[in-house]
C-alpha positions, 0 to 999 in steps of 0.5 A, spaced: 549 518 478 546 516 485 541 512 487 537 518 488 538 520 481 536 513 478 530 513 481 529 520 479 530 519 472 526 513 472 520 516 475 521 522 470 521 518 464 516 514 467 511 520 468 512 523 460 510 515 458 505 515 462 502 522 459 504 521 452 500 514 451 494 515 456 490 519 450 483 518 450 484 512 455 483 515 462 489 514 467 487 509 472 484 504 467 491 506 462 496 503 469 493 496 466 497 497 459 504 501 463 503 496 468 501 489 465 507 490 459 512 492 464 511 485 468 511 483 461 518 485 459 520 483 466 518 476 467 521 476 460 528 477 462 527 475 468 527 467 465 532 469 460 537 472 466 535 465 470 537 460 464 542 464 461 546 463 468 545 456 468 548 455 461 553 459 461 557 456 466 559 451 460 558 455 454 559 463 455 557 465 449 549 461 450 543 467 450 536 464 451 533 469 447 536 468 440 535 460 441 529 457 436 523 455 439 524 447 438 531 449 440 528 451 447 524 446 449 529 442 453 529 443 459 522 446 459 519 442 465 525 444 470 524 451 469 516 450 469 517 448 476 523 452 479 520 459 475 513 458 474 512 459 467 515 458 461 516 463 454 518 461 448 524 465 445 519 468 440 514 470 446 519 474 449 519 481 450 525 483 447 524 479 440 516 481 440 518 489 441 523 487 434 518 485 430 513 490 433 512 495 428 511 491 422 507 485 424 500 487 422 497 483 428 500 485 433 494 484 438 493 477 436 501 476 437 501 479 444 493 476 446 496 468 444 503 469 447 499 472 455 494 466 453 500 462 452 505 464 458 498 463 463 497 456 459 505 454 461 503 454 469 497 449 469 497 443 472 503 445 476 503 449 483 503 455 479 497 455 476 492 459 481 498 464 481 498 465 473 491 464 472 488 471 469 493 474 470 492 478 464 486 478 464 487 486 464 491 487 458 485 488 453 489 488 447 482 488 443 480 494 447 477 499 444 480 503 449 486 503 445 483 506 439 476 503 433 480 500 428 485 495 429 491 499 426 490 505 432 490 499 436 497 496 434 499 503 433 498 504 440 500 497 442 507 498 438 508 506 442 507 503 449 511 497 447 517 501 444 516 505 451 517 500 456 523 497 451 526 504 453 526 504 459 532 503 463 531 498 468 538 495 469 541 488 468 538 483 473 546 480 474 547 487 477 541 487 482 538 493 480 531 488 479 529 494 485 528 498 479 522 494 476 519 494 483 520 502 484 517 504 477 511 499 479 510 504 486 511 510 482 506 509 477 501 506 482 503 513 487 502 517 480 495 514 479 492 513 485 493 521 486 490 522 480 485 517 481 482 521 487 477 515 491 478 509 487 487 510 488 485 510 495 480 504 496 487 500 494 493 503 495 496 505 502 502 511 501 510 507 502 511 511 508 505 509 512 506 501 509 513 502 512 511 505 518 506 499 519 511 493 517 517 496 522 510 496 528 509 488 527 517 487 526 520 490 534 524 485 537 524 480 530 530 479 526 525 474 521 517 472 521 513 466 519 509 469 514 506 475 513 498 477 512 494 482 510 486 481 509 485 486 504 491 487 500 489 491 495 496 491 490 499 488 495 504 494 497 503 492 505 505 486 504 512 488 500 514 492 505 516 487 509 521 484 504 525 491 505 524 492 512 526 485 513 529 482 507 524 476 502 528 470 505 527 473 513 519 472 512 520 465 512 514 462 510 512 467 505 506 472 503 499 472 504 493 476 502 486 476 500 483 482 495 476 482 493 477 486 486 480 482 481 483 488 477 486 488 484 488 482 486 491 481 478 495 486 480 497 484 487 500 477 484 503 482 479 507 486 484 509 480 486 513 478 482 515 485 480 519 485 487 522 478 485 518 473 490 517 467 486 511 464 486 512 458 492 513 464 496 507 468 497 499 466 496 494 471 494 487 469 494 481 472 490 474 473 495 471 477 501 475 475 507 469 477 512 464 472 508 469 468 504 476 467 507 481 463 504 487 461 509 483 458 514 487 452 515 494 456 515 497 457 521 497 463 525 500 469 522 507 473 526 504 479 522 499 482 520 498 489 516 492 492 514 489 498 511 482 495 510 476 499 506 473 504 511 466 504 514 463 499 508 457 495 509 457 488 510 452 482 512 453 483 520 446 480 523 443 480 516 447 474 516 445 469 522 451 464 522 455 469 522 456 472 530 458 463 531 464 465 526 470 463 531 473 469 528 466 473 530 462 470 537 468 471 542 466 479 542 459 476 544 456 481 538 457 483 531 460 489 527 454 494 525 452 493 518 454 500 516 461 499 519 465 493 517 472 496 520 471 492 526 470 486 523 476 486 520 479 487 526 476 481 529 478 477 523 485 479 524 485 478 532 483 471 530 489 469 526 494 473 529 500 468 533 501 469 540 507 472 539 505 476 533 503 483 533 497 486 528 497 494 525 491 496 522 489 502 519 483 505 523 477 510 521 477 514 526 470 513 528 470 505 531 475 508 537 468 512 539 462 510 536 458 506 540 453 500 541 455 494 537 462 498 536 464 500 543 461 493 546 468 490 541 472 494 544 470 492 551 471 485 549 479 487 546 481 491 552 478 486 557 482 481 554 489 486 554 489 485 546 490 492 545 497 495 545 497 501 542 493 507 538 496 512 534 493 517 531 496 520 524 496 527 521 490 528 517 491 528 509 496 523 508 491 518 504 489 518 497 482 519 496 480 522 503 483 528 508 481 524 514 486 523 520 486 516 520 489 512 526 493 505 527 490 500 532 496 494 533 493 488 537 498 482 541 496 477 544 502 477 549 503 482 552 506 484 558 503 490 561 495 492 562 495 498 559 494 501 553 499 506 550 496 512 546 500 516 541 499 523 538 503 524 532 499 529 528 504 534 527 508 528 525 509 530 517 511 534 512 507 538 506 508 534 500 504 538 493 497 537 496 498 531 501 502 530 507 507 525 507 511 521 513 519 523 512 524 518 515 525 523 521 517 522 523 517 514 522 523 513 527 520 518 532 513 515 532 517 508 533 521 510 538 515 512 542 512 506 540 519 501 543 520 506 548 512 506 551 513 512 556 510 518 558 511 524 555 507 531 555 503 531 548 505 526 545 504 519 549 501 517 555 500 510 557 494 508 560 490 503 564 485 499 561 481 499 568 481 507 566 479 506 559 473 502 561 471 507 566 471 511 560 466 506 557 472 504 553 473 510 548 480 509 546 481 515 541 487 518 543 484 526 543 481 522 550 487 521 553 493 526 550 492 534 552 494 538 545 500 543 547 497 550 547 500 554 541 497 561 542 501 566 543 500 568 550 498 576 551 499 580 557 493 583 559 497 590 562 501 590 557 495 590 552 491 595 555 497 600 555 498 599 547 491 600 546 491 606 551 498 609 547 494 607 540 487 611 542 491 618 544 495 617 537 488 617 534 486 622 538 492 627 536 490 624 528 484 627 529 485 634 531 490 635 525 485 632 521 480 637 523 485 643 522 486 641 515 480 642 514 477 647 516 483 650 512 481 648 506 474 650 508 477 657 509 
């Protein structure tokens, strides 16, 4: 079987789980139940994979999971610190799902051991990583059924599904597998989750897109940050472009939706990035950023929420913000997205380079907008904009563009790329294949000119165009009507017109006939 075929596998069998337990749940609240137990079984394993390799280089036969728990208690305080947490061999998934169907309370079971795995972290360096992470694994919910036996019914069946699943041995590295049925089921519910999916979750392709921008040149970063992380998809890419260890220093994000920044962490460590290896933050970055003494950021990714309404002026000690006052004016209160741009402008390295998911609007729109353009292009920090196919979102069909920002470049001009056509119909949405990404990427490494598709211009001339920098501006669309002869046309119509003409007169002879 290919790697192709596992996946596929992997990804059916997912969806018929999904569909068989969503029940009266709806979908996008029921990812919490798929999702929270599948981290659960993870970290499980995960614990029991790291112990038993250190164990059985002296007894081949040791198993954490069959231990008893006083048994287990050595050695606890070491595997806190390395891993993070700690599960009891009673708490681990595998022994919970065996004795699932007949423990009659079972929501109390589960709700103790995700309180006490949380619990097992505090008062370590862990503890903000662990702390309310399964906040959004209601066990009590009535969403799982009125009684408390539907509720374990339900319980037990999500159990036993995520238990079936085939997600390989982690001594055989297939720990890939967890991550991807992660992205799937986050595809899957995002899609049908229309506005909300969106809101949070960027398509693999268009994140892969943005990591390989920030990337050109670069064998390894410091760090990698994106502002409004949502899952933290974006972030991920980079431990696939790169690899984890290539990104240095680590992982860094700030998400204002809980149920989100649970599920970042989550996602974390379903990609196996331990917890000293990345920092997600709860709160709004605009008002509230949380890695202010953090030394600048190599990469920067983002696909922030589009045109939100934030305090801007309504809030007087915002425009001397270092992050804001360099511009000389703030963000509108109804257009956020610039302000976004700012903030990650403002942490970015000199050497770095940031890639952000735009609204198309904030390349035109005037006012306080087109006085924050002027302020990038006057001050070369604009590299490139590229304008992406329509329909590539969930939640909105609106072609969306990628504004990339560095603070050391080597030319005074801008570099504008049309890739509107660059994708392939996928169901009801539009998708970047690999063939689109590396054509896009070779325009972006290459920055020369070629018809209909790139130009590079002058940031003298942008100003002259009052700093509009939509790519429609500077890039001629190729004419793709078919082009007609006007004689030739003329010719047909006149050679159309004497056929009509001999129709009518038989026409006529007919039936004057039948008259007759």
């Amino acid at each position: 079987m290919t790697k192709e075929q596992e996946r596929a596998e992997l990804h059916r069998i997912i969806w018929k789980i999904a569909e068989d337990l969503r029940g009266s749940v709806d979908g996008w609240d029921f990812k919490s139940y798929v999702l929270g137990m599948l981290f659960y079984r993870f970290i499980s394993e995960n614990l029991t994979s790291f112990i038993n390799s250190l164990e059985q280089k002296n007894n081949k036969d040791f198993n954490y999971a069959k231990l008893l728990d006083k048994q287990a208690e050595y050695g606890k305080e070491e595997i806190i610190n390395y891993k993070g947490f700690y599960i009891l061999p009673s708490e681990l998934f595998e022994n919970v799902v065996k004795k699932a169907e007949k423990d009659n309370k079972l929501n109390e079971t589960l709700s103790k051991i995700f309180k006490n795995i949380e619990n097992s972290a505090i008062g370590t360096q862990s503890e903000s990583d662990f702390k309310g992470l399964f906040d959004d694994i209601d066990v009590n919910s009535n969403k799982l059924g009125d009684t408390v036996e539907k509720r374990n019914q339900r319980l037990v069946k999500i159990l036993n599904s995520i238990n079936e699943l085939n997600l390989g041995n982690f001594t055989d590295n297939t720990i890939d597998a967890f991550g991807d049925a992660y992205e799937f089921l986050m595809t899957m519910y995002a899609s049908k989750a229309g506005k909300s999916g969106g809101e949070f979750f960027t398509p693999q392709e268009v994140s892969e897109l943005l990591a390989k921008i920030t990337v050109v040149g670069k064998t390894s970063v410091n760090k990698v940050y994106d502002p409004a992380c949502g899952s933290g998809s974006l972030l991920l890419k980079f431990a696939k472009v790169l690899g984890k260890d290539k990104v240095k220093q680590g992982f860094y994000g700030q998400e204002t939706n809980i149920t989100t920044y649970n599920l970042c962490r989550i996602n974390m460590f379903l990609h196996d990035i331990n917890y000293e290896k990345f920092d997600i933050a709860l709160g709004d970055t605009l008002l509230d950023p949380k890695h202010w003494d953090d030394e600048p950021f190599d990469a920067i990714v983002s696909n922030p929420p589009y045109s939100i309404k934030w305090a801007g002026n309504d809030n007087p000690l915002l425009i001397n913000d270092p992050r804001f006052s360099p511009a000389g004016i703030l963000a509108p209160k109804s257009f956020a997205d610039l302000a976004f741009t700012m903030h990650m402008l403002s942490w970015l390295s000199p050497s770095g380079t940031a890639a952000i998911v735009e609204f198309p609007g904030v390349l035109y729109r005037g006012g306080a907008e087109q006085k924050i353009r002027q302020y990038l292009i006057d001050n070369n920090y604009i590299d490139t904009v590229i304008q992406l196919p329509a329909n590539l979102f969930f939640g909105t069909s609106i072609a969306t563009c990628i504004l990339v920002l560095k603070k050391s470049k080597t030319d005074n001009n801008v570099l504008f790329i049309d890739a509107n056509n660059e994708f392939i119909h996928s169901g009801n949405k539009n998708k970047l294949t690999d063939k689109n990404i590396e054509t896009i990427l070779n325009a972006y490494k290459e920055r020369k000119n070629k018809k209909y598709f790139t130009q590079l211009i002058k940031n003298s001339n942008i100003a002259e165009n009052e700093y509009n920098i939509a790519v429609s501006s500077y890039i001629e669309k190729k004419d793709t009507k078919e082009k007609i002869d006007i004689k030739v046309l003329n010719a047909k119509i006149k050679d159309i017109v004497k056929k009509q003409d001999v129709l009518r007169k038989e026409i006529d002879k007919i039936i004057e006939e039948l008259e007759k």
